[in-house]
Residue frames as qw, qx, qy, qz and C-alpha x, y, z in Angstrom:
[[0.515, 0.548, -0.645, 0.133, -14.70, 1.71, -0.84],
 [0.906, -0.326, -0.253, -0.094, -13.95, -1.20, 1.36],
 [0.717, 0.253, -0.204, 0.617, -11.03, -0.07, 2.43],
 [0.247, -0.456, 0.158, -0.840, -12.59, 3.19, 3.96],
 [0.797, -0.397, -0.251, -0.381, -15.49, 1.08, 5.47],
 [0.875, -0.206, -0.376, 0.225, -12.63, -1.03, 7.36],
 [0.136, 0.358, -0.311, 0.870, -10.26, 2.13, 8.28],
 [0.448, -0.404, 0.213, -0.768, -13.61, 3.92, 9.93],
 [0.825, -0.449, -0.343, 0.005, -15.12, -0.07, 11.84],
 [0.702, -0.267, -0.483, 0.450, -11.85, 0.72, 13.56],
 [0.208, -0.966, 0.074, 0.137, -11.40, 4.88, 14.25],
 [0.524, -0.629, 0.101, 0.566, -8.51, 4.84, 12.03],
 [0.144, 0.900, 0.058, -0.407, -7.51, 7.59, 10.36],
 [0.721, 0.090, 0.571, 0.383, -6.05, 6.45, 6.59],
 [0.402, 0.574, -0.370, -0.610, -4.83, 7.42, 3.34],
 [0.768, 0.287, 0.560, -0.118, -5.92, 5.47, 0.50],
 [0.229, 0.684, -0.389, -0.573, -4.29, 5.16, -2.96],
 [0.881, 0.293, 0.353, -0.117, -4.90, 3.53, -5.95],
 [0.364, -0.586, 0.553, 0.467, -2.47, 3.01, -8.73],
 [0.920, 0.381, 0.060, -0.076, -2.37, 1.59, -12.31],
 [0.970, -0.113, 0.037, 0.213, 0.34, -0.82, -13.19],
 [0.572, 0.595, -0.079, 0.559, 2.74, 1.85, -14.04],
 [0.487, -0.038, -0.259, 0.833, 2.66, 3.82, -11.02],
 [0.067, 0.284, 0.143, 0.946, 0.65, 6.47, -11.81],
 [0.019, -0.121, -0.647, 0.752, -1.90, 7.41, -9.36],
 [0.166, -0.377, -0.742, -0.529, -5.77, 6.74, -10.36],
 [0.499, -0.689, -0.279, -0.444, -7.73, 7.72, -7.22],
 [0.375, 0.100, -0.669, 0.634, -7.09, 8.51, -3.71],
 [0.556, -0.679, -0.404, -0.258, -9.12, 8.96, -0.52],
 [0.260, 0.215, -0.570, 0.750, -7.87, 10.82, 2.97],
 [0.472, -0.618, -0.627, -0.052, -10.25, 10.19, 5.56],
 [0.058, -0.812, 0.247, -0.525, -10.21, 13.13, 8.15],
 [0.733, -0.663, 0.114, -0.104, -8.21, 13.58, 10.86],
 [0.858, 0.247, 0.049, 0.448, -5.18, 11.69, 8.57],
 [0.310, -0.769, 0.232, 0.509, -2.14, 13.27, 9.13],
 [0.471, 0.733, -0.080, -0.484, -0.85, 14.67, 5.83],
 [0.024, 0.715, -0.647, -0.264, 2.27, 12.96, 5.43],
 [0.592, 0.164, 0.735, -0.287, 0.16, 9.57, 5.35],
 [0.706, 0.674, 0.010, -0.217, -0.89, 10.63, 1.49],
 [0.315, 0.731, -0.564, -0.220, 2.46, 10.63, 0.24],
 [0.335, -0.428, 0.829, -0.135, 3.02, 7.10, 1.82],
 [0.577, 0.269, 0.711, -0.299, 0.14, 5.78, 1.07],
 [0.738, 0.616, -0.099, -0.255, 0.72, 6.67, -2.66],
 [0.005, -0.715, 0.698, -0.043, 4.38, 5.52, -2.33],
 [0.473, 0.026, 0.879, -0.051, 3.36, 1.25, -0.97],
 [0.765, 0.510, 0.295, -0.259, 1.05, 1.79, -4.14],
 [0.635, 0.692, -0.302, -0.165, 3.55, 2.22, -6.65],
 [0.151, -0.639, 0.754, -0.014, 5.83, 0.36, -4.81],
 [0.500, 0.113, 0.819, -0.259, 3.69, -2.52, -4.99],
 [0.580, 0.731, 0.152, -0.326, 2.82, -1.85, -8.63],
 [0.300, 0.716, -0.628, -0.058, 6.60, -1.63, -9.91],
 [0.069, 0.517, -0.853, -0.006, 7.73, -4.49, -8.21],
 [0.745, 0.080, -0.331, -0.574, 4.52, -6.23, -8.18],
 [0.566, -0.225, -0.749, 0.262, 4.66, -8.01, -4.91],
 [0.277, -0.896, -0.217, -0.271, 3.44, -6.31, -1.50],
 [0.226, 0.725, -0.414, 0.501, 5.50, -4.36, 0.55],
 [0.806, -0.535, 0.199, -0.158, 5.48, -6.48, 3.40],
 [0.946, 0.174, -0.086, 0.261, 8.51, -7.99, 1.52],
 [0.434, 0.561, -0.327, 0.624, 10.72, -5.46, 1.35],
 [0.664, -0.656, -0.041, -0.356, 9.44, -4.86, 5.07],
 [0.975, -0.223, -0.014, -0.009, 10.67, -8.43, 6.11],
 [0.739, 0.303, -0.032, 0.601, 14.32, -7.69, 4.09],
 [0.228, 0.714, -0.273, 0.602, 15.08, -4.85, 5.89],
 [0.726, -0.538, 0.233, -0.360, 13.90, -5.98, 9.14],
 [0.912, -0.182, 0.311, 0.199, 16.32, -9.26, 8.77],
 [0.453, -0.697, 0.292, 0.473, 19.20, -7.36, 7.76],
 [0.744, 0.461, 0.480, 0.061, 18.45, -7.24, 4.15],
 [0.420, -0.465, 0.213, 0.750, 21.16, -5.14, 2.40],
 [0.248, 0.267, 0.750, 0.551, 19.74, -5.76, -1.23],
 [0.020, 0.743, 0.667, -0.053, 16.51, -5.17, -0.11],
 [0.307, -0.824, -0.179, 0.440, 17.33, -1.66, 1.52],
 [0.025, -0.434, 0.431, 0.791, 19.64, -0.14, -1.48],
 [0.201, 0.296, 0.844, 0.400, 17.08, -1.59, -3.80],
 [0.006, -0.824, -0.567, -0.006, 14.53, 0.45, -2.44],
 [0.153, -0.668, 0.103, 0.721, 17.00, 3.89, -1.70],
 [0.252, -0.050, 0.626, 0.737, 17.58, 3.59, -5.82],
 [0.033, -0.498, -0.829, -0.253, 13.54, 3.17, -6.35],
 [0.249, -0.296, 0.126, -0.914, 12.26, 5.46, -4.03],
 [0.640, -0.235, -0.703, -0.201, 10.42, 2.40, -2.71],
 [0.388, -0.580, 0.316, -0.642, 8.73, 1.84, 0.52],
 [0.472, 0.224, -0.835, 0.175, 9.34, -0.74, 3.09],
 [0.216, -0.010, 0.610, -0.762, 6.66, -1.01, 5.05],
 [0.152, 0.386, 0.907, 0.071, 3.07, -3.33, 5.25],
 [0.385, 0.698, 0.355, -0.488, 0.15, -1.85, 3.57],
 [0.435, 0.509, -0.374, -0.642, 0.84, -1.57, -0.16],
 [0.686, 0.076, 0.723, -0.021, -0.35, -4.83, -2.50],
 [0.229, 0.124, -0.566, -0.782, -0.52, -5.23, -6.37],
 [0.677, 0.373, 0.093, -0.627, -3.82, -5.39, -7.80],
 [0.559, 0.280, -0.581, -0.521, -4.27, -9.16, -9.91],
 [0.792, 0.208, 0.246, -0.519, -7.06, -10.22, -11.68],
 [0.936, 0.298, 0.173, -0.072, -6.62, -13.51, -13.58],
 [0.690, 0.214, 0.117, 0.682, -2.51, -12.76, -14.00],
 [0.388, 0.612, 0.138, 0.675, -2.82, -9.93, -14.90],
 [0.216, -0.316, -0.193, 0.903, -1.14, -6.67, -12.78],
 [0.016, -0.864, -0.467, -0.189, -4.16, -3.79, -12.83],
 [0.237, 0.674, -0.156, 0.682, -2.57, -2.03, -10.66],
 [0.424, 0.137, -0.643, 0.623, -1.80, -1.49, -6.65],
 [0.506, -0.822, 0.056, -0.256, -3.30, -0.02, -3.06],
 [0.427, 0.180, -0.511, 0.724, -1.60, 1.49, -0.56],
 [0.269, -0.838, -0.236, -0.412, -2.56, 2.90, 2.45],
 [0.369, 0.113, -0.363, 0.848, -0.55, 4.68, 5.58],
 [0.234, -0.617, -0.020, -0.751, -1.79, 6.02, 8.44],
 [0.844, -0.513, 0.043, -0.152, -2.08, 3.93, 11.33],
 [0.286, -0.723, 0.617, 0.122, 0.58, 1.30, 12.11],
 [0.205, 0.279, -0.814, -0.466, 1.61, -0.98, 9.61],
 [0.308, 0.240, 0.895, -0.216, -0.55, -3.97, 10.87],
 [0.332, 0.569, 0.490, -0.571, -3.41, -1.31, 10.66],
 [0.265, 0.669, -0.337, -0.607, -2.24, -0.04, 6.98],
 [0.158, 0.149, -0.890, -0.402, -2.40, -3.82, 5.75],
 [0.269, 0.571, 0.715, -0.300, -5.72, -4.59, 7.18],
 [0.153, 0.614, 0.068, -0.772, -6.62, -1.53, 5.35],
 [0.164, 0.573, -0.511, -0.619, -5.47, -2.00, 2.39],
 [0.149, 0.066, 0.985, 0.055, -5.89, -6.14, 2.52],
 [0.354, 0.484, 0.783, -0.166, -9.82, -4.86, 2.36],
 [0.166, 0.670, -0.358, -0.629, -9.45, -2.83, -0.34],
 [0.177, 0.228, -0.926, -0.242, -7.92, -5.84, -2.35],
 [0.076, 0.301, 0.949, -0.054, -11.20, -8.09, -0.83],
 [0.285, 0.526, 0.063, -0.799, -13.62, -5.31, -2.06],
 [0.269, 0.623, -0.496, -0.543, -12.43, -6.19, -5.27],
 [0.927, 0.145, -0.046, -0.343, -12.66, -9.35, -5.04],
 [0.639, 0.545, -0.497, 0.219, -9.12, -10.32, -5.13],
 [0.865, -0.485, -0.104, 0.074, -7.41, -12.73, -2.40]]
């Protein structure tokens, strides 16, 4: 998975989740060393990115600039607000999401960003 391959060029220690457009959790990868709490997150920017089918760098931005919407949008959702989760699409169409969590955000959208260029998708 390109997404592993880019975690381990740097030494850092990721969860990986996949998603299909509903949410529901198709595959996942914890590289060792990941702290645990990194899975749940890293399935959490997937579906978040999947439901609202943009990447979580948005809701990110809206809470960071004092987004009110943003931030009770996501308490209702269970949504995360934080870089590293992206939807998955291929010609239009929503496939489904990655997420990934461990490092620090930057590191969790690099991650994930090669995940998404694995695939083939920009």
């Amino acid at each position: 998975m390109a997404a592993a391959a880019e975690a381990k060029k740097h030494n850092w220690k990721m969860a990986i989740s996949v998603v299909d457009p509903a949410g529901n959790l198709v595959a996942e990868a914890t590289m060792d060393g990941t702290q645990y709490a990194s899975i749940a997150i890293a399935q959490a920017k997937a579906w978040t990115a999947a439901l609202f089918r943009r990447s979580t760098s948005v809701f990110q931005t809206g809470v960071n600039g004092g987004g009110a919407n943003a931030l009770s949008l996501l308490a209702s959702s269970g949504g995360v607000a934080s870089e590293g989760g992206f939807p998955i699409v291929i010609d239009g169409k929503l496939i489904g999401a990655i997420g990934s969590s461990g490092g620090i955000f930057t590191q969790d959208a690099a991650t994930a960003k090669a995940g998404l260029e694995g695939l083939g998708v920009k």
